[in-house]
C-alpha positions as CSV (number, residue, x, y, z in Angstrom):
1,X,173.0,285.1,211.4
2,X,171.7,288.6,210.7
3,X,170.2,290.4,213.2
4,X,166.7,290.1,210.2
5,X,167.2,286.5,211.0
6,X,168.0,286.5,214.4
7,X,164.9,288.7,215.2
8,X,162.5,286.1,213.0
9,X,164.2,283.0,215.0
10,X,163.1,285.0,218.3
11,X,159.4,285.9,217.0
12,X,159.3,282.0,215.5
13,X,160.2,281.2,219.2
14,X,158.1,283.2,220.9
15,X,154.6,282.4,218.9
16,X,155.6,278.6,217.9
17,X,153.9,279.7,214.3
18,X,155.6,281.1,211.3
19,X,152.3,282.6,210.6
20,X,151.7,284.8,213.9
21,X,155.4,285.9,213.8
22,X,155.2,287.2,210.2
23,X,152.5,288.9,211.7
24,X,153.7,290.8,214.6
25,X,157.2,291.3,211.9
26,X,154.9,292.9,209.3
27,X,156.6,290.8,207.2
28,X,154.9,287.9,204.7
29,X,155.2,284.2,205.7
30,X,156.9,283.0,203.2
31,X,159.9,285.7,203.7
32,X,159.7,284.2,207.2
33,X,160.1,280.6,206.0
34,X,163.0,281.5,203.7
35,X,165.0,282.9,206.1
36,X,164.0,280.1,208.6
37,X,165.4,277.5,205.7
38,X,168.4,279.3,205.5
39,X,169.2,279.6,208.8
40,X,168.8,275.8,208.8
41,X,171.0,275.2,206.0
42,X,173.4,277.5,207.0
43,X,173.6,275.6,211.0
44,X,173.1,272.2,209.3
45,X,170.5,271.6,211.6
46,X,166.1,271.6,212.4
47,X,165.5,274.9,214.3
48,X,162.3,274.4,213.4
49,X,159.3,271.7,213.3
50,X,156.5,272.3,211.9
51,X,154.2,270.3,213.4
52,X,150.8,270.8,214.7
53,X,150.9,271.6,218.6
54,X,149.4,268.5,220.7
């Protein structure tokens, strides 16, 4: 994990939304998404679910 990754994982965490933390990043979403996937291809595991909070 790259410390680019590692500080995406943390925003992901902190906001719950790949949206918001490509936001406060200044980075787009979908560079956030990539790098979410490959951190989850790289663990072999979800890190990540992407469903609508309750």
């Amino acid at each position: 994990m790259t410390l680019h990754q590692f500080n995406i994982f943390t925003a992901i965490a902190k906001h719950k939304n790949l949206t918001r933390a490509s936001e406060e990043l200044h980075i787009t979403q979908p560079c956030v998404s990539q790098q979410m996937r490959l951190l989850q291809e790289y663990y072999g595991a979800k890190l990540y679910d992407r469903s609508p909070d309750h």
